[in-house]
N, CA and C of each residue as an Amber inpcrd file, in Angstrom:
protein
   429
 151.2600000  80.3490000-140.0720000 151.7720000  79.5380000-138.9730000
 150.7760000  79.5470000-137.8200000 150.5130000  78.4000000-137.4050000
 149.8160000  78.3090000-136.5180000 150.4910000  78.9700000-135.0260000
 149.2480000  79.8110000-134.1660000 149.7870000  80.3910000-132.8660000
 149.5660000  79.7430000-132.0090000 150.2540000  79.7670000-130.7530000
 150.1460000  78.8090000-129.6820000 148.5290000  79.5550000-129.2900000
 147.8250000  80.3450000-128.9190000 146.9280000  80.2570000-128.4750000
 145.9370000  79.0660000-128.9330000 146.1040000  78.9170000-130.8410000
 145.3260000  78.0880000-131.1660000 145.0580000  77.2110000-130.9050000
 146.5760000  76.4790000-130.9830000 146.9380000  75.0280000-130.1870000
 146.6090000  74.7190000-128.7800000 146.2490000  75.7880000-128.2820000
 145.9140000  75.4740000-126.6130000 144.1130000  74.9940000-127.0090000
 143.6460000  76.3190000-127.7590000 142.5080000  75.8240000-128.0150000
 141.6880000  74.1990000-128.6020000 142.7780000  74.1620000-129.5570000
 142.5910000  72.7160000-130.2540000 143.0730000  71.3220000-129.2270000
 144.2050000  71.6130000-128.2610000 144.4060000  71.1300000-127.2250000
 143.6970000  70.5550000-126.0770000 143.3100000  71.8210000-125.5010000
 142.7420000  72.0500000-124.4600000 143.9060000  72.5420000-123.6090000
 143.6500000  73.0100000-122.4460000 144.4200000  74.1330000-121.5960000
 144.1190000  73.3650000-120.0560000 144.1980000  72.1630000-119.6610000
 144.3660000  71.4620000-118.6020000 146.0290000  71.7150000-118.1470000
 146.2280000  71.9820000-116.8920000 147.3940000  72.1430000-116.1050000
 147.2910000  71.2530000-114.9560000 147.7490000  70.4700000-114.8650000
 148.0700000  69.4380000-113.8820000 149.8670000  69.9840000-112.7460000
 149.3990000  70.1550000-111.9310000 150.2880000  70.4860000-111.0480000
 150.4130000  70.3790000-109.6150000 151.3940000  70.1530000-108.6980000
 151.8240000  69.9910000-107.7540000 152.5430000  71.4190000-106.8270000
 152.5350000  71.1090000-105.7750000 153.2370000  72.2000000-104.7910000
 154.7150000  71.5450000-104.4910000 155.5790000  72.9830000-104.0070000
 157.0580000  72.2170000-104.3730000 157.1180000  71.5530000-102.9360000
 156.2760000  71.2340000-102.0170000 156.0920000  70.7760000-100.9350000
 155.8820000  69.1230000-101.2400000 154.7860000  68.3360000-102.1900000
 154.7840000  67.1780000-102.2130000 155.4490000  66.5410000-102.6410000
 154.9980000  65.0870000-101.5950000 156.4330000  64.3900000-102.2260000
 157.0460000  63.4080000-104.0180000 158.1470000  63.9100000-104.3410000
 157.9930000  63.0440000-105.7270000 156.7600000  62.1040000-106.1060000
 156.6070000  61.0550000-105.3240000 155.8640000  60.2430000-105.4840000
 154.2000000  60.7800000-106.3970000 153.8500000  61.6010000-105.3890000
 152.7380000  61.7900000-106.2440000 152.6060000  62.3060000-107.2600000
 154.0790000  63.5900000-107.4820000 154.3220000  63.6020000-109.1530000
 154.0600000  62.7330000-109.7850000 155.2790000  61.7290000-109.5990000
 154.9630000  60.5150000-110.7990000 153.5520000  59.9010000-110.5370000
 152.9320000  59.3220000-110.1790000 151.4550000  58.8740000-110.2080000
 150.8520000  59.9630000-110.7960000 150.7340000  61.4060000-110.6070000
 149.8440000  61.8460000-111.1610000 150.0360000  62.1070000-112.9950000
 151.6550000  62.2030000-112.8330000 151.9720000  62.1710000-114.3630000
 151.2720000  60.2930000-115.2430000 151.4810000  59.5450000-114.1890000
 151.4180000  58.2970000-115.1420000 149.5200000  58.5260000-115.3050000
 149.0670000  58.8150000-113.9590000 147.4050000  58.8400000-114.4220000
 147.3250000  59.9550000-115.3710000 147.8670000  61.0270000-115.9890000
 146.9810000  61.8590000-116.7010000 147.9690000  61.5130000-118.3190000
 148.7850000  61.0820000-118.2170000 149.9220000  60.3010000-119.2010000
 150.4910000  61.7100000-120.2060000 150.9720000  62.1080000-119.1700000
 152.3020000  63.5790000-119.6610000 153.2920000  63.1940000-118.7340000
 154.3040000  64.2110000-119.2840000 155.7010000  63.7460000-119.2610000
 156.1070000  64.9660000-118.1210000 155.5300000  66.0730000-117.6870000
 156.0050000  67.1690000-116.7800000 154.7550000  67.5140000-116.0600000
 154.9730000  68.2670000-115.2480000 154.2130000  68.6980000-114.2370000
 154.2600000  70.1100000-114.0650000 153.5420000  71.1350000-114.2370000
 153.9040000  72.2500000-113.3800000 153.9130000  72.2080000-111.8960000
 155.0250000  73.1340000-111.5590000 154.9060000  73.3460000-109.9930000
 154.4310000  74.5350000-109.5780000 153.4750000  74.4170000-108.6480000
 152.5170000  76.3710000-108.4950000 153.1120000  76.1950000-106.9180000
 152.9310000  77.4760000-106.5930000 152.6360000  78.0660000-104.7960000
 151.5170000  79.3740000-105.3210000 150.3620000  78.9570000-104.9040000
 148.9320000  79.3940000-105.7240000 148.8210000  79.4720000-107.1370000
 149.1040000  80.8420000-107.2730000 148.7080000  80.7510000-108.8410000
 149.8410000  80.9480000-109.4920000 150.8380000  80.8330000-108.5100000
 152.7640000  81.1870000-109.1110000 153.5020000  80.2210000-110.1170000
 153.6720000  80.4210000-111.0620000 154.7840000  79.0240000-111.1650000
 155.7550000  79.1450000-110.5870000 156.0740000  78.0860000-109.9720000
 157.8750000  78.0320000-109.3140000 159.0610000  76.9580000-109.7200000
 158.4100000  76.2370000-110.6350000 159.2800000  75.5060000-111.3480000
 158.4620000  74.2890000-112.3310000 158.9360000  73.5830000-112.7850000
 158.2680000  72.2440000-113.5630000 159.0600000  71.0100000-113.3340000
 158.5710000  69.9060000-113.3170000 158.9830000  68.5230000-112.5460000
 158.7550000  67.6220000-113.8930000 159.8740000  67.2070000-114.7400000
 159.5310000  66.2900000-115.6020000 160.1510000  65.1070000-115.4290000
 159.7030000  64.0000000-116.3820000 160.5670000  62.3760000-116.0180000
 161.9090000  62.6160000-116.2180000 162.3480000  63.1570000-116.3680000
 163.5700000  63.2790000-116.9310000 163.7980000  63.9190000-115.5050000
 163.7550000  64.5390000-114.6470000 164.0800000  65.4010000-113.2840000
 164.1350000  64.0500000-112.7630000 163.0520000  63.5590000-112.5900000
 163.1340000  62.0150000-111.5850000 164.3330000  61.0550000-112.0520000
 163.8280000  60.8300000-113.1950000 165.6370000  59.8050000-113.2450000
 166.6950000  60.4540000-113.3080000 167.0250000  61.6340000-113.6210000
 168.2980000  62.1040000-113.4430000 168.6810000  62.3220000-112.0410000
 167.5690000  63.0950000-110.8770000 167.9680000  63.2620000-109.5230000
 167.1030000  62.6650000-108.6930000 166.5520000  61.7350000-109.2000000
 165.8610000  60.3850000-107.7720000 166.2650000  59.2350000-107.8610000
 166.1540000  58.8430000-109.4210000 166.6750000  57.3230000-109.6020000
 168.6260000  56.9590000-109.9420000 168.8000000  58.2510000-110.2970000
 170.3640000  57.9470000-110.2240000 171.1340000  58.5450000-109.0900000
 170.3330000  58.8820000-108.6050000 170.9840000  59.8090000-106.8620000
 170.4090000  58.6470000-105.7230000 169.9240000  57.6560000-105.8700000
 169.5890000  56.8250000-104.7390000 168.7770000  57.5310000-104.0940000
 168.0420000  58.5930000-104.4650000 166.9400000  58.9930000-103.2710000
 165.7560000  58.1510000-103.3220000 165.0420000  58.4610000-102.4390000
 163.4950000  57.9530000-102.3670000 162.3840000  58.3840000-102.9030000
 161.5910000  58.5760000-103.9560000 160.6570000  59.0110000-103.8470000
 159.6870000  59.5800000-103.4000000 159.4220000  58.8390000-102.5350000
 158.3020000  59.1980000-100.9940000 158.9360000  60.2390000-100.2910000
 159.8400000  60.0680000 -99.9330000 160.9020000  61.1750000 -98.8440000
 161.3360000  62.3210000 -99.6130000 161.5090000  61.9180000-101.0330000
 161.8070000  63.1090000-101.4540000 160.6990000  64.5030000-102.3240000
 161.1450000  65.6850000-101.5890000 160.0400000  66.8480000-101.8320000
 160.1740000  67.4070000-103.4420000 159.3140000  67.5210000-103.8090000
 159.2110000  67.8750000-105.4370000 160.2490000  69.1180000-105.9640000
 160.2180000  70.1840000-104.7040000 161.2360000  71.3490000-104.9100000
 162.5300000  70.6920000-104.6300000 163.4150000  69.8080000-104.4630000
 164.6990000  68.9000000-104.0670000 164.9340000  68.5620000-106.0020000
 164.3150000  68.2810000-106.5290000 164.2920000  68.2210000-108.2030000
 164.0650000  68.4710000-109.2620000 162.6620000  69.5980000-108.4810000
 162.2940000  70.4320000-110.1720000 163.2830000  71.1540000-110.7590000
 162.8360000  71.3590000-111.7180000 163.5710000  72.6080000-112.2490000
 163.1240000  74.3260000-111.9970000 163.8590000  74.7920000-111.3690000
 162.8580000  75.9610000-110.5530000 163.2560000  77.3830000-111.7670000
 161.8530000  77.9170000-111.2080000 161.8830000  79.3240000-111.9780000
 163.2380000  80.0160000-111.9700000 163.3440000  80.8120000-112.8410000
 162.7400000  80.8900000-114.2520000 162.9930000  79.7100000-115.3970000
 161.6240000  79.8000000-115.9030000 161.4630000  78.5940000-116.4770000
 161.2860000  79.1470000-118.1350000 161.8110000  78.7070000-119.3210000
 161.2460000  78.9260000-120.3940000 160.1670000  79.0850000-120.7750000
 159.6180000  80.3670000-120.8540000 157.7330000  80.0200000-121.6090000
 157.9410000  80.7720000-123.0860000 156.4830000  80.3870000-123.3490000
 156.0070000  81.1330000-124.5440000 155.1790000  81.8370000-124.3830000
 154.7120000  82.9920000-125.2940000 153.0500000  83.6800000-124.9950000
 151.6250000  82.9500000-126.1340000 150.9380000  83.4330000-125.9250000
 149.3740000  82.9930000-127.0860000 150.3320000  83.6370000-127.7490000
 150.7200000  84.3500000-128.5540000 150.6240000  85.2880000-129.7170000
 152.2100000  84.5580000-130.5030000 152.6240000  83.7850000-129.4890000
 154.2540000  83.1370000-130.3790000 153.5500000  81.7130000-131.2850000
 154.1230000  81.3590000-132.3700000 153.7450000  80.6550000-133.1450000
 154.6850000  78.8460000-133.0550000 153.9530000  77.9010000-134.0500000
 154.2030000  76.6660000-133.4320000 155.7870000  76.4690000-133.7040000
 156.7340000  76.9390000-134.5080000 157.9340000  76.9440000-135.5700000
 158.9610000  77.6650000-134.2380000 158.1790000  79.0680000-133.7980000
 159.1740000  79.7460000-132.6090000 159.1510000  78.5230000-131.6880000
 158.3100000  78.1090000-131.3420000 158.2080000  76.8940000-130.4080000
 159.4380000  75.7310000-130.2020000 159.4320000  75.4110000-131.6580000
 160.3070000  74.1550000-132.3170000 161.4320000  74.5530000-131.6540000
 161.8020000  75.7720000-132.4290000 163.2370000  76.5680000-132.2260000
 163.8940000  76.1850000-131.0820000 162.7970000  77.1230000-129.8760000
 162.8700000  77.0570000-128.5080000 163.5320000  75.7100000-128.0750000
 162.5610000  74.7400000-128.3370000 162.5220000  73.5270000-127.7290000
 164.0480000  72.5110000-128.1310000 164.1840000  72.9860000-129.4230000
 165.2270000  72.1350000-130.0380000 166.5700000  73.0500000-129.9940000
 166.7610000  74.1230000-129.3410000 167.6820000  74.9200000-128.7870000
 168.0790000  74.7190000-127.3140000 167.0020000  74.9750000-126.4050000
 167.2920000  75.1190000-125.2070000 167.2240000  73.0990000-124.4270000
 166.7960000  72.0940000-125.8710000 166.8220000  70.9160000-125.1350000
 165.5730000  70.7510000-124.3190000 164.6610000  70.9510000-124.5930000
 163.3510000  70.8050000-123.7870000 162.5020000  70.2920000-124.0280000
 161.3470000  69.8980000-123.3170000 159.9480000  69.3030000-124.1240000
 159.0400000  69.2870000-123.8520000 159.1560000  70.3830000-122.9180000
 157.5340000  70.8030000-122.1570000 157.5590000  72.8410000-122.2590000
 156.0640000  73.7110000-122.4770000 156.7270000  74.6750000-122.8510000
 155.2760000  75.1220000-121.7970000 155.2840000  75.7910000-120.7040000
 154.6510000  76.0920000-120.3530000 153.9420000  77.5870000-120.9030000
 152.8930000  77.9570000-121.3510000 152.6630000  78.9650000-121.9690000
 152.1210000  79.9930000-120.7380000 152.6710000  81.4200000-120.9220000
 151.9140000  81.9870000-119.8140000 152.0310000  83.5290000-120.3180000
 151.1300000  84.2640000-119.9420000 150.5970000  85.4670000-120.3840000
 150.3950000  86.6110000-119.2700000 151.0490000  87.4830000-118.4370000
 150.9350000  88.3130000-117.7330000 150.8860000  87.6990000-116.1030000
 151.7130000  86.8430000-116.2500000 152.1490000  85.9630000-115.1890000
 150.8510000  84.7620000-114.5300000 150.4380000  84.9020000-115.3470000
 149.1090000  83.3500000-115.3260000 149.6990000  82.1830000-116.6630000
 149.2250000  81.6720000-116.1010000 149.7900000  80.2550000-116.5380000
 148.2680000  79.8350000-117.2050000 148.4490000  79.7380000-118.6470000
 147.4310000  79.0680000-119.8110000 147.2830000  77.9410000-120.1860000
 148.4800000  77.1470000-120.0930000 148.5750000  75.2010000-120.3960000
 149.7890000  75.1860000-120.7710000 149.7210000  73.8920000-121.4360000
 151.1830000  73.7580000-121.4770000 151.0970000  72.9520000-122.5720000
 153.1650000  73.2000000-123.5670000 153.1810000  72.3860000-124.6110000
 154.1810000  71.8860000-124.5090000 153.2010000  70.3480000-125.1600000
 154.7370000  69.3300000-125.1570000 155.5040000  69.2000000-126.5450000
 156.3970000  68.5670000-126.8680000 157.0120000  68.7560000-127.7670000
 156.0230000  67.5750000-129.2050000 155.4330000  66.7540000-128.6240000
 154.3650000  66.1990000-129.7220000 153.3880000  66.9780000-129.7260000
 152.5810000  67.9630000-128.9840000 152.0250000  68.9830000-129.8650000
 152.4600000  69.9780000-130.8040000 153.9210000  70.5210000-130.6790000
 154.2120000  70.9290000-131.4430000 154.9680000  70.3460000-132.8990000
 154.9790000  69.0640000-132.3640000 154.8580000  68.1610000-133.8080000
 154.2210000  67.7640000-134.9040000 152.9310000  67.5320000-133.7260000
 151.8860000  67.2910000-134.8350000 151.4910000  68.5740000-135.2620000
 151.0000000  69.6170000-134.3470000 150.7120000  70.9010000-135.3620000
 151.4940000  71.1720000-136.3850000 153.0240000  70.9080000-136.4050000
 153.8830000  71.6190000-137.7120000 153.3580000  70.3590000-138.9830000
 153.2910000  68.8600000-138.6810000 152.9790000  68.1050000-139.5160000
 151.3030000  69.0700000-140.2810000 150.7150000  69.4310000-139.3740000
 149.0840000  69.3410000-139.8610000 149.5370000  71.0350000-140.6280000
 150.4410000  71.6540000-140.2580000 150.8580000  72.8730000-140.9890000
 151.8050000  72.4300000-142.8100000 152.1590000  71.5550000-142.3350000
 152.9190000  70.7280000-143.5820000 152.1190000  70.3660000-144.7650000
 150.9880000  69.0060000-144.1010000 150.2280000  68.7560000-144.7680000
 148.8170000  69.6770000-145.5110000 148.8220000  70.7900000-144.9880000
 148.0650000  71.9870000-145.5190000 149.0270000  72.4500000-146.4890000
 150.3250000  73.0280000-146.4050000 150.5490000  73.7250000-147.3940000
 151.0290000  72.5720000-148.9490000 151.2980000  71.2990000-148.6840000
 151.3340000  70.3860000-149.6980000 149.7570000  70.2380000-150.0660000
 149.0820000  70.3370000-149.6960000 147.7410000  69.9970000-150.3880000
 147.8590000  71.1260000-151.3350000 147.6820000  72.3110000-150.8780000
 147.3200000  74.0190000-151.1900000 148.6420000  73.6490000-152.6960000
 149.4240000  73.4730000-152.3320000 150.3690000  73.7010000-153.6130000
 150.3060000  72.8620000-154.4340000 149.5680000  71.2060000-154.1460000
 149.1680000  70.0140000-154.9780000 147.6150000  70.4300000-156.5490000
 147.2380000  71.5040000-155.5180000 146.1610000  72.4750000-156.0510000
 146.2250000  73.1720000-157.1140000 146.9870000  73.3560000-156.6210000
 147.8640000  74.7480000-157.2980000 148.1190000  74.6060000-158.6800000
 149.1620000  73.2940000-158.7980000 149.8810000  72.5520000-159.1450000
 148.6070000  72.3280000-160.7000000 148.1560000  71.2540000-159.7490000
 147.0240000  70.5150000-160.8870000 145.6840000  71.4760000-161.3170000
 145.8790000  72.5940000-161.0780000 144.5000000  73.2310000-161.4730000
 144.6560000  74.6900000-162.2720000
């Protein structure tokens, strides 16, 4: 089974994040320019919560707030937040995600923050884990 460290590696380990000080607005712009679905929220190197589309339409666009006016900590979802470590694998991941309803998994290791997974990375890794062990047994099979 593939480990999340790997996947960060094969990934890359970019964290795009906001302070719970700015306003929505530039969440969403910065989510539509880097084209992910959540945001971490830091106060330095802290996490203090995560801001996904799903935060905005549930408490900006169906609450009549404003965007602009409204501060990113008014909607994230604040710590404690679900993580994973490098050493948990892509399947614990699934679990996680398809248990607790989620789709962003911020990975973090001795209270630093490593990147983050969305729920199509851990898709495609289980597919590319799939399609390895059907080859390996197609092998198997015919040889």
């Amino acid at each position: 089974m593939i480990p999340v460290s790997q996947l960060l590696v094969e990934k890359g380990s970019d964290i795009y994040s906001l302070k719970p000080s700015d306003p929505v607005i530039e969440g969403i712009r910065l989510m539509a320019e880097k084209s992910v679905g959540a945001l971490l929220v830091m106060e330095g190197d802290a996490l203090v919560g995560i801001l996904s589309e799903r935060d905005y339409a549930r408490k900006v666009i169906l609450l009549g707030r404003s965007s602009m006016d409204t501060p990113v900590s008014a909607i994230m979802t604040p710590a404690p937040l679900i993580t994973v470590k490098p050493g948990n694998n892509v399947r614990e991941c699934m679990r996680l995600m398809h248990s607790r309803r989620i789709r962003h998994l911020p990975v973090v290791e001795n209270d630093k923050v490593l990147g983050v997974l969305s729920i199509g990375d851990i898709v495609r890794a289980i597919i590319q884990e799939q399609d390895a062990e059907i080859q390996q047994l197609t092998q198997y099979i015919a040889g």
